[in-house]
C-alpha positions, 0 to 999 in steps of 0.5 A: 500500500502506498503510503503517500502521495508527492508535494514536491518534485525535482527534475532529474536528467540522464547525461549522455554516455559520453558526457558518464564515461568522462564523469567516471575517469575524473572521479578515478572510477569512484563513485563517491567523487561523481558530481551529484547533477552527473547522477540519474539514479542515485542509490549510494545510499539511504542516509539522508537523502530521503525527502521528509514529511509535510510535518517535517517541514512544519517542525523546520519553520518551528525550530528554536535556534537557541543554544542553549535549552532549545525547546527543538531539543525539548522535542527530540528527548520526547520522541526519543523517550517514547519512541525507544524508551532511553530518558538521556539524550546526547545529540550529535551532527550525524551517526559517525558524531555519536560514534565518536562520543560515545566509542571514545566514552567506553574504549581505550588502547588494547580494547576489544569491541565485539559486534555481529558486524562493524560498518565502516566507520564504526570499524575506523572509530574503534580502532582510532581508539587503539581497539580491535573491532571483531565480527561475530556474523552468525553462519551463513550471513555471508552466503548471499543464496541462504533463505534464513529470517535473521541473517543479520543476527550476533553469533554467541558462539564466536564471540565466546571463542574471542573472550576465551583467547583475549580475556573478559577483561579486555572486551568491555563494549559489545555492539549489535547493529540493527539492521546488519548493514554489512551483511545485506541490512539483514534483520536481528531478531529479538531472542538473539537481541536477549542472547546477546544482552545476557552475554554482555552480562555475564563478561560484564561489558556494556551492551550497545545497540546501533539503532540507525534502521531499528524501525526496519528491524522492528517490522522485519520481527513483526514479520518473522519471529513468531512471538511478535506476529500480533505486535506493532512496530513500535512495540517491537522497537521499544522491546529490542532497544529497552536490552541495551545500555545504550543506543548510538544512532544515524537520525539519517536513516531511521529519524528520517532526515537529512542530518542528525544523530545522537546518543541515548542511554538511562546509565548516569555515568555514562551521559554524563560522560558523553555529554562532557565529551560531545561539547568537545566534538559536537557543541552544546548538549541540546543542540549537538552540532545541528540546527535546532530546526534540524533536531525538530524534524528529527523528533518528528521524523523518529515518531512517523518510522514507527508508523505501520503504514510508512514502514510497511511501504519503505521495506516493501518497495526494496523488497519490489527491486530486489524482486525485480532485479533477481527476475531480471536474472541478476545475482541478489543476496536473500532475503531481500533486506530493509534499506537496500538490494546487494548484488553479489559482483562476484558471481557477475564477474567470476573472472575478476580476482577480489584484489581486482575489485569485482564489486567496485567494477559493478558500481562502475558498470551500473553508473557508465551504463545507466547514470545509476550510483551504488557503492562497493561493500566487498573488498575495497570497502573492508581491506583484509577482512572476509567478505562477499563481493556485494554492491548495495542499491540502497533506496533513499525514503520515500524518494523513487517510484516503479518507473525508477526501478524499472531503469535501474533494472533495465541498466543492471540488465544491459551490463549482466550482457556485457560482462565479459568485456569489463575489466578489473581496477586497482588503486592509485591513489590511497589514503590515510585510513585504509577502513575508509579508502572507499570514500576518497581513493582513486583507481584505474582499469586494469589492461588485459595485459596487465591482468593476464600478468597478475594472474598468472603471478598469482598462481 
């Protein structure tokens, strides 16, 4: 059911082919440094490139600016309080702002943090505290052809085997992230949510939930887990987040606009010292970096993802391209997740070696093909990690309709034909931080030549 109906509408174009492939090469075949008016179809990512409700709207005219005791941050500690359950609320400009006060609140030098799976920058905020992120990914999440409901769920066993070899003490954070964007934004279901917090207690670490797509998850389990079938939503949401000790999150994605996030906790110690650390990174406690209509719209934008009607329509429409795409004949991971289709590069280019790229060979494909923008989550994206070949179509809210989809899959088909004349790609330039070289590095197309080399090298 379509849950609403357009106010506002922005012209797009599609550049000629040319005008793609000269736009590629100057972005040293990245596509986070493609001009955004060179993009037809733009699903590099969900956050903060969603349109937002007329309410939205309204609570922007109505912003209080203050700097300090903004009633804007009146209303987002409301929304947060009913909505999730935690009273404490530290905002902050964006998701990866929360990450820093509350990551350099609770890890230090030697830590471990243990998470079903880190994203990016939640793996560069970890270690840029001299603490290890390890993956605990239960079986099967890394198989994109497995059909199990919880894919995205946190592996106790694996966890266990890493406090036996390190040591209790030296794991004071465990993180779930709901929904498990690095593994396909695959669900997490409440009984594991439960495991999980009992784990947590029993090494006596705090147990931290990353709630970016919580309102997802919730309706994934209302779904899919059989003690939740009669529950809304918003019941589910406020049962999952009420196990952890404290919640970071992107309000670009769940929250529903275009910039914001913050940190929420009921533990006294622990607000105290994101608070203090958040006036550091972020600026005073009740604005935290935004603008107070910016907080406002927030508020608003985390009380209408719990709403049955939107969710239902959000989650069902990437269902819709996934479904499209996969009768298109296109590899796509399964189940289909909550923000975004993964299609696996891999078995689309099975002659292109992963040091070669194959998933960022794909997004490059989609863009010079049809104007559309994905991004690599393989191995470009996690150096030196083991991860499938997957490149994420992630649907921005309540932005695109069918006739979209239908190009984006028009365009997927067109390079699944020409396959077997793309090439692999190697870095050129690097930067600093290598868990976050896909935001700025530079690459190039490997020649035939230089490819037959490194195969044969490679033997």
């Amino acid at each position: 059911m379509v849950a609403y109906k357009s106010k506002v509408v922005e012209r797009i174009t599609l550049p000629s082919k040319e005008r793609r492939t000269q736009a590629l090469e100057e972005a040293g075949y990245n596509a986070f440094n493609l001009p955004a008016d060179d993009v037809f179809i733009d699903l590099l990512t969900d956050s903060g490139t969603g349109a937002m409700s007329d309410d939205q709207w309204a609570a922007l005219l109505q912003g209080d600016e203050a700097y300090a005791g903004s009633s804007s941050f009146d209303r987002l500690e409301s929304a947060v309080a009913d909505v999730m359950g935690f009273e404490r609320v530290v905002p902050a400009h964006q998701g990866r702002g929360a990450e820093n006060v509350l990551y350099g609140s609770l890890l230090s030098e030697g830590d471990v943090a243990l998470n079903n799976t880190h994203f990016d920058t939640t793996r560069a905020h970890v270690s840029n505290q001299g603490a290890d992120p390890v993956d605990c990914p239960v079986p099967g999440a890394h198989d994109p052809a497995t059909d199990e409901p919880f894919k995205g769920d946190f592996s106790i066993e694996q966890a266990r085997a890493v406090v036996d070899e390190v040591g209790a003490d030296q794991v004071p954070l465990v993180i779930l992230t709901i929904t498990n964007n690095s593994t396909a934004g695959q669900p997490v279901s409440v009984e594991n949510t439960r495991r999980v917090r009992a784990f947590a207690d029993e090494i006596d670490a705090t147990f931290v939930i990353d709630a970016c797509r919580f309102a997802e998850n919730a309706y994934f389990v209302t779904q899919r887990e059989d003690e939740f079938t009669d529950a809304t939503v918003a019941e589910v949401a406020r049962e999952q987040l009420g196990l952890a000790d404290a919640l970071v999150m992107s309000g670009k994605k769940d929250g529903l606009a275009n910039v914001g996030g913050f940190v929420a906790t009921d533990d006294e110690a622990l607000f105290e010292q994101c608070k203090q650390r958040a006036i550091l990174y972020e600026g005073f406690p009740t604005y935290g970096g935004m603008a107070g209509r910016d907080v406002a719209a927030m508020a608003v934008g985390l009380r209408e993802a719990v709403e049955e009607s939107y969710i239902e329509d959000r989650v069902e429409q990437v269902r819709e391209l996934g479904a499209m795409l996969e009768e298109a004949g296109l590899p796509v991971y399964t189940p289909t997740g909550g923000h975004a289709v993964y299609l696996d590069a891999g078995a689309i280019f099975p002659e292109i070696p992963a040091e070669q790229f194959p998933g960022q060979a794909l997004v490059c494909e989609l863009y010079r093909e049809g104007g559309v923008r994905g991004v690599e989550l393989g191995s470009f994206a996690f150096p030196e990690t083991d991860r499938p070949e997957l490149v994420r179509l992630a649907v921005p809210r309540r932005t695109y309709h069918r006739e979209h989809f239908e190009h984006v899959v028009e365009t997927a088909e067109a390079v699944l034909e020409n396959r077997h004349e793309v090439s692999g790609l190697e870095i050129v330039s690097n930067p600093a931080v290598p868990e976050l070289r896909h935001f700025s590095a530079s690459l190039e197309p490997i020649s035939a030549e230089a490819a037959t080399t490194v195969d044969a090298g490679s033997d």
